[in-house]
N, CA and C atoms as a LAMMPS dump frame, in Angstrom:
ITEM: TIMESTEP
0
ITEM: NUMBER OF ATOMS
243
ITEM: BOX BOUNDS ff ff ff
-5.0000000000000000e+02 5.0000000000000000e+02
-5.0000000000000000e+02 5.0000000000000000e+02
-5.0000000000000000e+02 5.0000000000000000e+02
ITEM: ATOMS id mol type element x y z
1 1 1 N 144.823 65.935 -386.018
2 1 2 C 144.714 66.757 -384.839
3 1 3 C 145.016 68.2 -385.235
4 2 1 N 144.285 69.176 -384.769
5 2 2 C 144.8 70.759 -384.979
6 2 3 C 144.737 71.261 -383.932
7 3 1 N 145.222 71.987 -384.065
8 3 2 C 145.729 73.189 -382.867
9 3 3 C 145.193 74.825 -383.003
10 4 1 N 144.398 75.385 -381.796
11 4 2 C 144.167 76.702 -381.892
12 4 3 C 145.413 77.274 -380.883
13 5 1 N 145.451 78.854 -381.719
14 5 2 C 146.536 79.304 -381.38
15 5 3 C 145.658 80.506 -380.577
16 6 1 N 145.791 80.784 -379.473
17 6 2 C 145.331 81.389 -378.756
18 6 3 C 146.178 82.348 -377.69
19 7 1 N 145.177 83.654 -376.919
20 7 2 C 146.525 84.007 -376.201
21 7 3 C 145.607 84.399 -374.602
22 8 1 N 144.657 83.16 -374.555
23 8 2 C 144.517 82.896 -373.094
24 8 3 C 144.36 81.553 -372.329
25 9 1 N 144.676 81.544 -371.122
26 9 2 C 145.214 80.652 -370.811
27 9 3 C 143.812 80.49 -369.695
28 10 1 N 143.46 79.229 -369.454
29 10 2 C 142.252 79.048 -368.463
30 10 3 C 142.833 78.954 -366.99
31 11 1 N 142.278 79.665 -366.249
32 11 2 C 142.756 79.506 -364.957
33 11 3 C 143.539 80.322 -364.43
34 12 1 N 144.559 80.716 -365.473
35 12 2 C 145.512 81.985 -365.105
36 12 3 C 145.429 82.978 -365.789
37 13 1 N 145.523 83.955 -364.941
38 13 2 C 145.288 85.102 -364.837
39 13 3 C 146.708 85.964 -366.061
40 14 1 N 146.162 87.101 -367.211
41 14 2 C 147.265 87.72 -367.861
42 14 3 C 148.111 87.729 -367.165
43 15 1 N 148.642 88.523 -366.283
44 15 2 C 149.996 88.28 -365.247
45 15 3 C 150.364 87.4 -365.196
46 16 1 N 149.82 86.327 -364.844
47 16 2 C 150.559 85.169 -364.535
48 16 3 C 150.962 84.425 -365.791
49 17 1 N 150.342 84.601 -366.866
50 17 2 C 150.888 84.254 -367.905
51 17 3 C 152.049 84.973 -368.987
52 18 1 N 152.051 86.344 -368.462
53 18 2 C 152.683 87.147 -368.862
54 18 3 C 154.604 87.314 -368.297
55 19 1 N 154.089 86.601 -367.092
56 19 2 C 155.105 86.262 -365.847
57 19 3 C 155.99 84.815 -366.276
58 20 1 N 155.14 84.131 -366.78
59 20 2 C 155.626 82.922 -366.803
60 20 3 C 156.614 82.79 -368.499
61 21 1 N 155.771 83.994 -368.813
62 21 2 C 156.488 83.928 -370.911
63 21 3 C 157.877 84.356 -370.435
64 22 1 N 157.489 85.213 -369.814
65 22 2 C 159.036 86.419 -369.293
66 22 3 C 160.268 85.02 -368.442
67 23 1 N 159.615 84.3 -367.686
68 23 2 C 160.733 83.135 -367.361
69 23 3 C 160.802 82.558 -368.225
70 24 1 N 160.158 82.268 -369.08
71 24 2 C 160.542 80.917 -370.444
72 24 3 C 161.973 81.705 -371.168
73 25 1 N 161.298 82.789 -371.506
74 25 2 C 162.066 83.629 -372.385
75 25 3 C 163.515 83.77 -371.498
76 26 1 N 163.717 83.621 -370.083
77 26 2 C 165.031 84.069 -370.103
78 26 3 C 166.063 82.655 -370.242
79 27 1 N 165.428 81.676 -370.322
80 27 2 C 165.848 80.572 -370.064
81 27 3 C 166.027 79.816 -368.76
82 28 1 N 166.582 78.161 -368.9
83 28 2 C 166.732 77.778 -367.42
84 28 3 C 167.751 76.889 -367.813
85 29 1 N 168.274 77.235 -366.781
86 29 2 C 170.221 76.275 -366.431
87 29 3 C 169.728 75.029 -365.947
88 30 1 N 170.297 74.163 -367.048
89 30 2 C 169.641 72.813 -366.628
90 30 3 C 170.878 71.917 -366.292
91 31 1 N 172.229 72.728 -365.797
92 31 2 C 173.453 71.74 -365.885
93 31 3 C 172.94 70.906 -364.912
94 32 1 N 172.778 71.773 -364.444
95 32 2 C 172.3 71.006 -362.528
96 32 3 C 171.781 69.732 -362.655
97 33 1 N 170.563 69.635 -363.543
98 33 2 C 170.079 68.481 -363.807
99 33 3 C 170.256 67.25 -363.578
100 34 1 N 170.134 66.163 -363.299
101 34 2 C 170.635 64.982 -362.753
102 34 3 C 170.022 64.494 -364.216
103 35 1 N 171.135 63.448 -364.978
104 35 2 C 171.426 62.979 -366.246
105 35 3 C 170.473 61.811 -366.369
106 36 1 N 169.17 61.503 -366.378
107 36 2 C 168.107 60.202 -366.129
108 36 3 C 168.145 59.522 -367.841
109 37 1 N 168.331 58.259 -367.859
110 37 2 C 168.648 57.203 -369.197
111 37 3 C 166.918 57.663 -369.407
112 38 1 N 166.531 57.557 -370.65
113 38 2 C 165.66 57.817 -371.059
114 38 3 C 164.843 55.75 -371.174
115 39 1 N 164.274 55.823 -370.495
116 39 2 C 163.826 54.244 -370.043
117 39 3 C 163.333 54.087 -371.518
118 40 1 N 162.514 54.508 -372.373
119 40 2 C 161.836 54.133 -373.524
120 40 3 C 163.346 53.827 -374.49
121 41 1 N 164.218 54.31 -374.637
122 41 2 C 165.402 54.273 -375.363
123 41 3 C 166.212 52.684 -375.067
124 42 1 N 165.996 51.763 -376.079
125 42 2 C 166.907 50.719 -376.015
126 42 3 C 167.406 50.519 -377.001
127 43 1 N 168.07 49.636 -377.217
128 43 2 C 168.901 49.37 -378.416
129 43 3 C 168.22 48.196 -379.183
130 44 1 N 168.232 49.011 -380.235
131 44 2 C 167.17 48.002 -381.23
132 44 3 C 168.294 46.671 -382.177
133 45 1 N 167.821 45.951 -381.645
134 45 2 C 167.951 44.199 -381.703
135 45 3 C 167.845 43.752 -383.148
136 46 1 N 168.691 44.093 -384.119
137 46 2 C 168.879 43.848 -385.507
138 46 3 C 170.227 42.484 -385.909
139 47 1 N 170.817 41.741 -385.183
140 47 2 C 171.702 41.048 -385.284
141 47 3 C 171.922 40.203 -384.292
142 48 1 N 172.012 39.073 -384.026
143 48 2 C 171.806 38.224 -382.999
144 48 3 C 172.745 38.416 -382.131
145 49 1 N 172.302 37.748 -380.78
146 49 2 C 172.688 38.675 -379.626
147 49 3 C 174.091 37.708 -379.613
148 50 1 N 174.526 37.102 -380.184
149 50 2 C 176.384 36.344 -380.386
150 50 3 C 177.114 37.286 -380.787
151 51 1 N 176.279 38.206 -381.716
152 51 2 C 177.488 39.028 -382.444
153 51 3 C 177.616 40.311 -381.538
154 52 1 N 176.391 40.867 -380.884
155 52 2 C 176.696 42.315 -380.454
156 52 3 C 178.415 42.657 -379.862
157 53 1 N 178.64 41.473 -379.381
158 53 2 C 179.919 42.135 -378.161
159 53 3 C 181.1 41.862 -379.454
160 54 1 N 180.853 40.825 -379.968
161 54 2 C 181.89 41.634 -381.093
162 54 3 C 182.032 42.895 -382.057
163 55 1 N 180.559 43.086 -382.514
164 55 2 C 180.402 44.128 -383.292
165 55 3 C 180.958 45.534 -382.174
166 56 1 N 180.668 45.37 -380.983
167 56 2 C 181.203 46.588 -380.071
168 56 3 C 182.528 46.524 -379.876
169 57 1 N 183.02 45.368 -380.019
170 57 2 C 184.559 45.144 -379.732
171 57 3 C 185.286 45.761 -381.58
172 58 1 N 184.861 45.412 -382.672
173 58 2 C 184.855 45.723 -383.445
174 58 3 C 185.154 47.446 -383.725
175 59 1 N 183.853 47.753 -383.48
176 59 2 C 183.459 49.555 -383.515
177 59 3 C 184.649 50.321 -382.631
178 60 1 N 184.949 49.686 -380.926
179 60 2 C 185.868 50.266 -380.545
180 60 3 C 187.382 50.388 -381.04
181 61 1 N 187.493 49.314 -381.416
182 61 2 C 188.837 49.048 -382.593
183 61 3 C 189.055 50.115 -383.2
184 62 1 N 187.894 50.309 -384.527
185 62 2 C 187.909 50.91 -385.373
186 62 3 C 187.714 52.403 -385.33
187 63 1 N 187.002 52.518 -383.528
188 63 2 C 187.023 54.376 -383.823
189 63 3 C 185.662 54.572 -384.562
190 64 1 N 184.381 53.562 -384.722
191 64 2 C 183.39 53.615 -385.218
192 64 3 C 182.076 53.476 -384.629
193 65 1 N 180.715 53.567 -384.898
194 65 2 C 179.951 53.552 -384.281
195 65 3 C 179.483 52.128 -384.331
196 66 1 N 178.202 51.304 -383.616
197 66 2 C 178.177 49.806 -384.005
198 66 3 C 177.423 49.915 -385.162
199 67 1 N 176.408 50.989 -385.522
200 67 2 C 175.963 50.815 -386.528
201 67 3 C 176.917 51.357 -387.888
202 68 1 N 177.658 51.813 -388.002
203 68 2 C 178.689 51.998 -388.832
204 68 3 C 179.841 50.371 -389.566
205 69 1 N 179.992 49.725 -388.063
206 69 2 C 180.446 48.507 -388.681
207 69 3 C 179.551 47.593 -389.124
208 70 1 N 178.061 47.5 -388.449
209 70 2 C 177.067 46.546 -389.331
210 70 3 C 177.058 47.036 -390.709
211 71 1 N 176.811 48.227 -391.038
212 71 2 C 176.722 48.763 -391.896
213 71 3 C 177.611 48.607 -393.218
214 72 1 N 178.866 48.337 -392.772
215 72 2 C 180.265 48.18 -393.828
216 72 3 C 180.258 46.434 -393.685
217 73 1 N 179.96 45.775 -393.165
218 73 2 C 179.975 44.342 -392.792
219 73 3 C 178.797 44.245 -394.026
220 74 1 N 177.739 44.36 -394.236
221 74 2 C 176.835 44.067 -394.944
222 74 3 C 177.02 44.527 -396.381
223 75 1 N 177.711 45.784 -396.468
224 75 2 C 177.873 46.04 -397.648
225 75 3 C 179.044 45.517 -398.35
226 76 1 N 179.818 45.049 -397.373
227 76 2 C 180.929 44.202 -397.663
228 76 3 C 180.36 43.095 -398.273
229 77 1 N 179.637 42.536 -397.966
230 77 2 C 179.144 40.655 -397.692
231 77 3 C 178.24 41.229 -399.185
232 78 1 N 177.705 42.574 -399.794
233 78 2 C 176.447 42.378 -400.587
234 78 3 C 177.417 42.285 -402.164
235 79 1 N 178.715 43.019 -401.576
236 79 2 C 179.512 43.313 -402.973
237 79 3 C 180.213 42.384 -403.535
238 80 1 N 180.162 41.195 -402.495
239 80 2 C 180.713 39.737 -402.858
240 80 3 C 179.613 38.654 -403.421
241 81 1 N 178.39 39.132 -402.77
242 81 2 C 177.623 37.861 -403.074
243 81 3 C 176.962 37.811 -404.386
């Protein structure tokens, strides 16, 4: 796919595009925002679903992330086997 870089816009008028750079450019306060879970975002399913609530019970213990304790769990288990 490529992209032309251009500096008109169909439909709108220079001003209005000139208007609209000038709001981009000052920015926008998005605290306000209402915080929406990103629906496409789940948690990817690498360890059977027996272990998750330990591995989270685990991670909270430890002050770690869950992928941080899979992570030391496996490399644990690779340096033995």
């Amino acid at each position: 796919m490529s992209y032309e870089i251009t500096d008109h816009v169909p439909g709108l008028t220079e001003a209005q595009v000139a208007g609209l750079v000038k709001e981009a450019e000052v920015g926008y306060d998005l605290s306000a925002c209402p915080v929406v879970a990103n629906p496409h975002f789940q948690r990817v399913q690498l360890v059977p679903e027996d272990l998750l609530e330990a591995i989270d019970e685990r991670a909270a213990k430890d002050g770690q992330s869950p992928d941080a304790v899979v992570r030391e769990a496996l490399s644990n288990y690779l340096d033995t086997a």
